[in-house]
C-alpha positions in Angstrom: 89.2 46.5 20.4 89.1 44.4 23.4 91.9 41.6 24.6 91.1 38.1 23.5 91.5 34.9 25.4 94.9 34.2 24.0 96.3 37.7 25.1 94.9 37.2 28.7 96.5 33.1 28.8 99.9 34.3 27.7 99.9 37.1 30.3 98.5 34.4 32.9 101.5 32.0 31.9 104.4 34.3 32.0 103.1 35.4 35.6 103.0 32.1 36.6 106.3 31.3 35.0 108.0 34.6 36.9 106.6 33.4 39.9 108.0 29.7 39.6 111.4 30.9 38.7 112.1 34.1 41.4 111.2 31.3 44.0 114.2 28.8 42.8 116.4 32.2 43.6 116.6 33.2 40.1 115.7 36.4 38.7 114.6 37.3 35.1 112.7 39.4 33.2 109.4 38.4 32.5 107.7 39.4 29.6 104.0 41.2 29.9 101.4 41.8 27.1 99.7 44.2 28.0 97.1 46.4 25.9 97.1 49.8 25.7 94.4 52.3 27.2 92.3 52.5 24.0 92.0 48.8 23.4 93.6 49.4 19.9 95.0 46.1 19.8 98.6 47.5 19.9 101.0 45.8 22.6 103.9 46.8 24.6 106.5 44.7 26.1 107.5 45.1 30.2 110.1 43.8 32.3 109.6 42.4 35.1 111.8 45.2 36.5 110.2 47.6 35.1 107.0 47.0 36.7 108.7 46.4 40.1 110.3 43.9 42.2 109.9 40.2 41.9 107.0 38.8 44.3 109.3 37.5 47.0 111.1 40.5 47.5 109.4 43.2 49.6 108.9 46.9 48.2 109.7 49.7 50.2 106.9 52.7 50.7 108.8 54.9 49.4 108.3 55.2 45.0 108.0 51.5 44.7 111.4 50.4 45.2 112.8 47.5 47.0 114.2 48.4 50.3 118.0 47.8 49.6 117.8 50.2 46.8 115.7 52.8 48.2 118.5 53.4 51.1 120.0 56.3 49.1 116.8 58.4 48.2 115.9 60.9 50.7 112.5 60.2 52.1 109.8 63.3 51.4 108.7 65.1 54.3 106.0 63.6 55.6 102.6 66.2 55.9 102.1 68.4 59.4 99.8 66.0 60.7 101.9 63.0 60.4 104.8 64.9 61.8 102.1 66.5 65.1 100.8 63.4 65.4 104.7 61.2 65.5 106.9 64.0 67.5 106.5 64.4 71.2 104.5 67.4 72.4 106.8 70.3 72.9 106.7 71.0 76.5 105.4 75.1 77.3 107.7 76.4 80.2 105.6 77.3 83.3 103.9 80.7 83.2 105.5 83.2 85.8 103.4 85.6 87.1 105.2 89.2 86.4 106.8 90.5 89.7 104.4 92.7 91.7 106.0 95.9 92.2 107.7 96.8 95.4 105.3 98.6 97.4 106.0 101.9 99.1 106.8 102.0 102.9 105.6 104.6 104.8 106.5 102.6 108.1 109.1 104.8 108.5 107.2 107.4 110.2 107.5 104.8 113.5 111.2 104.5 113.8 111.8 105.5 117.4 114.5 108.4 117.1 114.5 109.1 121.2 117.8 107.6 121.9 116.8 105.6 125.0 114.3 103.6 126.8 110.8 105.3 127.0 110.4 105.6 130.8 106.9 103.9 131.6 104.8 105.9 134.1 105.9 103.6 137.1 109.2 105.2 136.9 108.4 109.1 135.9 109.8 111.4 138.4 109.8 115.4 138.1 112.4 117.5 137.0 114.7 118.6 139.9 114.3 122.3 140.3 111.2 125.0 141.0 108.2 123.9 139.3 108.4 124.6 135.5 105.6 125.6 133.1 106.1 125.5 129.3 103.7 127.8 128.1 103.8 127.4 123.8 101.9 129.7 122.0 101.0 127.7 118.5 102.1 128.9 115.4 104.4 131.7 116.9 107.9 131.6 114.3 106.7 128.5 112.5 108.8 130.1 109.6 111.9 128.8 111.9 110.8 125.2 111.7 113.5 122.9 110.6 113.3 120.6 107.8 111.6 117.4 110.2 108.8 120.0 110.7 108.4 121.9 107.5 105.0 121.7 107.3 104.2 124.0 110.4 105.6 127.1 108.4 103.1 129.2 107.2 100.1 127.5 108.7 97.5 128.4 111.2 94.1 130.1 110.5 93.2 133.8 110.6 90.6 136.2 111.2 90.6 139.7 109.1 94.0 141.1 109.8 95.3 138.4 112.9 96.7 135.4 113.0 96.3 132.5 114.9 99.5 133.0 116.3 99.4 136.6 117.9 96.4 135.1 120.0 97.7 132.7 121.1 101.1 134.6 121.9 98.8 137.1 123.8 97.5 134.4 125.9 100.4 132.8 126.7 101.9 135.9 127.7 99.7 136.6 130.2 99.3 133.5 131.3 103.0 133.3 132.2 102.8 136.4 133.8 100.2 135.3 136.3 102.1 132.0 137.3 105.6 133.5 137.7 104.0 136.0 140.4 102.8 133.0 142.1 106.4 131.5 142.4 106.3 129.2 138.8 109.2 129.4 136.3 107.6 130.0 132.3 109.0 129.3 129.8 107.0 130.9 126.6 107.8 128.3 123.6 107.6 129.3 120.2 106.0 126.6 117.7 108.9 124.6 117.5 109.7 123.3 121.1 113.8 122.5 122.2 114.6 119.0 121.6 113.7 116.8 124.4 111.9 120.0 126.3 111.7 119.0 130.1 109.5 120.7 132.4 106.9 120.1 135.0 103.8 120.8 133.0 104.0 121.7 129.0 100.5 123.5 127.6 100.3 124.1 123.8 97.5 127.1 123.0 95.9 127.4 120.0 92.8 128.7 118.2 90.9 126.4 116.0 89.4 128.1 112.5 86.2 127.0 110.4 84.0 128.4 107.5 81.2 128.2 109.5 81.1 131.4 111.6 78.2 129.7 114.1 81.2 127.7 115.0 82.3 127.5 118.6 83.9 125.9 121.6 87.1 125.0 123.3 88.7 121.7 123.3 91.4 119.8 125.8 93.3 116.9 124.8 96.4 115.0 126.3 98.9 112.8 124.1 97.7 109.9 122.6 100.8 108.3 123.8 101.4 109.2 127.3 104.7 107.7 128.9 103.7 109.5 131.6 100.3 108.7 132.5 99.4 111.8 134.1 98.8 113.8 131.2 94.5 113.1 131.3 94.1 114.1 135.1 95.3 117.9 133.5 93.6 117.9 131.1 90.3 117.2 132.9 91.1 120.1 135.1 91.7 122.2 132.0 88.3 121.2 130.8 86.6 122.3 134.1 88.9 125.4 134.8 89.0 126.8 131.3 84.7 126.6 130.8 84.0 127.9 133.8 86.5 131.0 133.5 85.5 131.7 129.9 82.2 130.5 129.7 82.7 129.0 126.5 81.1 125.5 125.6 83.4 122.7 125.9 83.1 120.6 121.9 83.1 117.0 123.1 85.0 115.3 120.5 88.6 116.2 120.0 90.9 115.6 116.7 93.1 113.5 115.6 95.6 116.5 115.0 95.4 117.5 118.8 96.2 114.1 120.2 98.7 113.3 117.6 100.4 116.7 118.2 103.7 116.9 117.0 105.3 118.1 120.2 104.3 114.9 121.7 105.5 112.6 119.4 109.3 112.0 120.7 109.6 109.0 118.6 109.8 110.5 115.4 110.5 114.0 116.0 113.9 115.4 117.1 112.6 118.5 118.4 109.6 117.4 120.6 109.2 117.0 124.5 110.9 114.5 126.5 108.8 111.6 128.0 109.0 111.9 131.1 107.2 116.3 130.3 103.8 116.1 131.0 102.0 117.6 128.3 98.4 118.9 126.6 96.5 120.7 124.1 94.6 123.2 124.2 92.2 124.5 121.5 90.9 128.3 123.3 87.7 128.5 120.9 87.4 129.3 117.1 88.8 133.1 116.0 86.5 132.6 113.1 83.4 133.2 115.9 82.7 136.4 117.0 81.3 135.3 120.0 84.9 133.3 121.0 86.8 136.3 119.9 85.2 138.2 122.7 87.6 136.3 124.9 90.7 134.9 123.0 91.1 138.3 121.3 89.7 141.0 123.3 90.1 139.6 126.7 92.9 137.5 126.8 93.8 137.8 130.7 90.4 136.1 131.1 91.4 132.9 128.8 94.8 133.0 130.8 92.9 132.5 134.1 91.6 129.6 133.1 94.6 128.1 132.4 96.7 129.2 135.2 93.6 127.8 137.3 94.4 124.4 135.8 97.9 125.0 136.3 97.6 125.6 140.1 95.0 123.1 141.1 97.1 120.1 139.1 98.7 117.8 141.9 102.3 117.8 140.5 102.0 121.8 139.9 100.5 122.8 143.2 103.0 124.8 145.1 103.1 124.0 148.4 102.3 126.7 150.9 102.8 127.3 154.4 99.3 125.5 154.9 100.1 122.4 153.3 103.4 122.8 155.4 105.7 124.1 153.1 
């Protein structure tokens, strides 16, 4: 059953009347008819508060209760995306890129253990004395190398039954030999040389080694680093001398090994020759070629000529003679 026109009028009036009254300052229940959901005709009687605050007075958000009463509830949380879209942004610390790893130094290899100033070759001057050769034959007692040069022990090529070093001690023997008849003092060095070795002339002999057996040649080369700067006129001669003696083919290209050699290196090595000893290498052909084993193993005295050649015709070797007014 549907409200009539009286129901609707007497709801109209009291509204009316609530509204007069609440704006003189008063406050009062107003009474409501209001029909129920099924229209049965049946009526219920409301308060004013019960249906909320009067007009005039503002209703808080929160439940429909006026502000000064709504102080003591606690608010509800308000959803995730009221609360992202109200609160600051939280602020992401700075990204550090992870420490890179300290990297390994291998510099150490140039610390410069000669305990004075490297001479340049403006200021070289020979050893007082007779003229000394250093004669080292490579490989020789390489099991006495200390621990700075550990990795000469047990190194060196071979052919059958001999060693790199007993050719090259064979040489250098007779080598020696030759030059102390003409007047020289020798010196035969083993593979590891005295510490600051001085001496006129220093000559290292080796043998080089290869799987090729067509290999073959000699090689010559002087330091890399030469404080003395008399160390490529020798070994120029030594080229000449040596090829012509032998007749073995001089290999143009020498290796990094041969200039590089330890002997020559004073800066890092304790036991090497002193800068002001003009040194060289010398590489007497391959013992894995039986053509170069015709001379550095059956005919050593010929290999030694060449050298002693060298030796002789090199300007701060040459002995003087009565000619040349000595």
């Amino acid at each position: 059953m549907r409200p009539n026109g009286l129901a609707y009028a007497c709801v109209l009036v009291g509204a009316i009347a609530a509204l007069a009254h609440t704006g003189a300052g008063a406050r009062a229940p107003v009474t409501v008819l209001v029909e129920d959901e099924l229209g049965s005709g049946d009526r219920a009687l409301r308060g004013a508060g019960e249906l909320g605050a009067s007009a005039s007075e503002p209703l808080d958000g929160r439940a429909g209760l006026p502000a000064e009463q709504s102080a003591d509830v606690a608010p509800p949380p308000a959803p995730a995306s009221a609360q992202s879209e109200l609160a600051p942004p939280r602020e992401r610390p700075p990204e550090v890129a992870p420490a890179a790893p300290p990297r390994r130094s291998y510099r150490y290899r140039s610390r410069n253990r000669y305990p004075g100033p490297i001479p340049t070759p403006e200021e070289w001057a020979p050893p007082e004395g007779p003229v000394r050769i250093g004669l080292q034959a490579g490989h020789w007692r390489a099991d006495e190398a200390p621990a700075e040069l550990s990795g000469l022990r047990d190194n060196g090529t071979s052919w059958g039954n001999t060693p790199e070093w007993r050719a090259n001690l064979a040489i250098a023997e007779r080598a020696g030999a030759m030059l102390e008849e003409l007047g020289y003092v020798v010196d035969i060095l083993p593979a590891v040389v005295p510490p600051s070795y001085r001496a006129h002339l220093f000559v290292s002999i080796h043998a080089d080694g290869s799987g090729d057996p067509a290999a073959s040649g000699y090689r010559v080369a002087p330091p890399r680093r030469d404080a003395t700067g008399r160390a490529r006129l020798i070994a120029e001669l030594l080229e000449g001398s040596y090829g012509e003696v032998t007749g073995l083919r001089r290999l143009p290209t020498v290796t990094r090994r041969m200039s590089n050699y330890y002997a020559f290196n004073f800066r890092r090595y304790e036991h090497a020759l002193h800068p002001m000893t003009i040194g060289v290498i010398l590489e007497t052909g391959f013992l894995t070629s039986s053509r170069d084993r015709e001379i550095i193993v059956s005919d050593p005295d010929r290999a030694a000529r060449g050298i002693v050649q060298a030796v002789t015709q090199f300007p701060v070797t040459r002995l003087l003679t009565a000619q040349d007014g000595g």
